[in-house]
C-alpha positions in Angstrom: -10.3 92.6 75.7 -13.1 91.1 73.2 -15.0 90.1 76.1 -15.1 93.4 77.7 -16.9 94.8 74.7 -18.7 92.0 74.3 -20.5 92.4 77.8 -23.7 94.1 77.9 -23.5 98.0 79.4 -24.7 97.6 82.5 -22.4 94.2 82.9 -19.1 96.8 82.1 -20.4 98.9 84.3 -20.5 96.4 87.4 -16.9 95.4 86.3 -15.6 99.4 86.3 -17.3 99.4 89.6 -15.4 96.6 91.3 -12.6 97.7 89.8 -12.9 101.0 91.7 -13.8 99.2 95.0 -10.4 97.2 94.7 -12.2 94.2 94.2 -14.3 94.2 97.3 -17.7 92.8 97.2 -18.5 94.3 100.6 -17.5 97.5 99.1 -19.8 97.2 95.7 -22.4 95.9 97.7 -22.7 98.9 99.6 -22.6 100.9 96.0 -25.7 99.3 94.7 -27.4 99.1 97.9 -28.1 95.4 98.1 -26.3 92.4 100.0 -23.6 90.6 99.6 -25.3 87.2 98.2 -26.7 89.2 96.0 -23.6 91.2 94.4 -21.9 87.4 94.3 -24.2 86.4 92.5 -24.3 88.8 90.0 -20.7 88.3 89.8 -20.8 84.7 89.0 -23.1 85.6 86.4 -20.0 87.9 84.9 -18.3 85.7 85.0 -20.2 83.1 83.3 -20.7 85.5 80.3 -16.8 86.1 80.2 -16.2 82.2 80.3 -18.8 81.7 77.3 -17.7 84.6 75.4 -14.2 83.2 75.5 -15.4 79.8 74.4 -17.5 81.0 71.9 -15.9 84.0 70.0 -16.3 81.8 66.5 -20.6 81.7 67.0 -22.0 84.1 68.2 -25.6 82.7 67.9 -25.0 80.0 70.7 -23.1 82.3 72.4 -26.5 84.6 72.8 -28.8 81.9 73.3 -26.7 80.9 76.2 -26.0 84.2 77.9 -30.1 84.4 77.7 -29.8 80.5 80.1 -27.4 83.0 82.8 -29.6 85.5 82.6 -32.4 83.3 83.3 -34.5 84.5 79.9 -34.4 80.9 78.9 -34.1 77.2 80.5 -30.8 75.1 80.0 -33.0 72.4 78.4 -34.5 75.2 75.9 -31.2 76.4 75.0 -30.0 72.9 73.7 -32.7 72.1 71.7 -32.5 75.8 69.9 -28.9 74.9 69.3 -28.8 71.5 68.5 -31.6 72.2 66.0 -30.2 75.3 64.2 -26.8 73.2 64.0 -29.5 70.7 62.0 -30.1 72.8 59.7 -27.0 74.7 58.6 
């Protein structure tokens, strides 16, 4: 469970919490008091950070750049020129 620990606190917490609501998004959007949409979204996001950490457990550094394109700290088109360049220079 490398991901798990690899997922940002307040990402594990989300997870514990579904976990506890059996897996209902109605249930967890009640918890955090927002709607639906908005708690599947958040879990697409998880997801997406589970996926990339999977994919990625040998390099770390594209690993982070890309979970900051999910968390929308940084464009798609950003991301690749950061990585294609730093793979440039090694």
């Amino acid at each position: 469970m490398d991901w798990f620990i690899s997922l940002e606190p307040e990402d594990q917490e989300f997870v514990k919490q579904l976990v506890l609501a059996s897996g209902s998004l109605k249930q967890l959007a009640k918890i955090y008091q927002v709607s639906y949409p908005t708690v599947r979204v958040r879990l697409d996001r998880v997801i997406q950070k589970i996926k990339l950490i999977e994919q990625n457990k040998g390099n770390s550094f594209e690993s982070k750049v890309m979970q900051m394109v999910i968390d929308e700290k940084l464009s798609l088109e950003s991301a690749k020129e950061i990585i294609t360049n730093f793979k440039e220079e090694k």
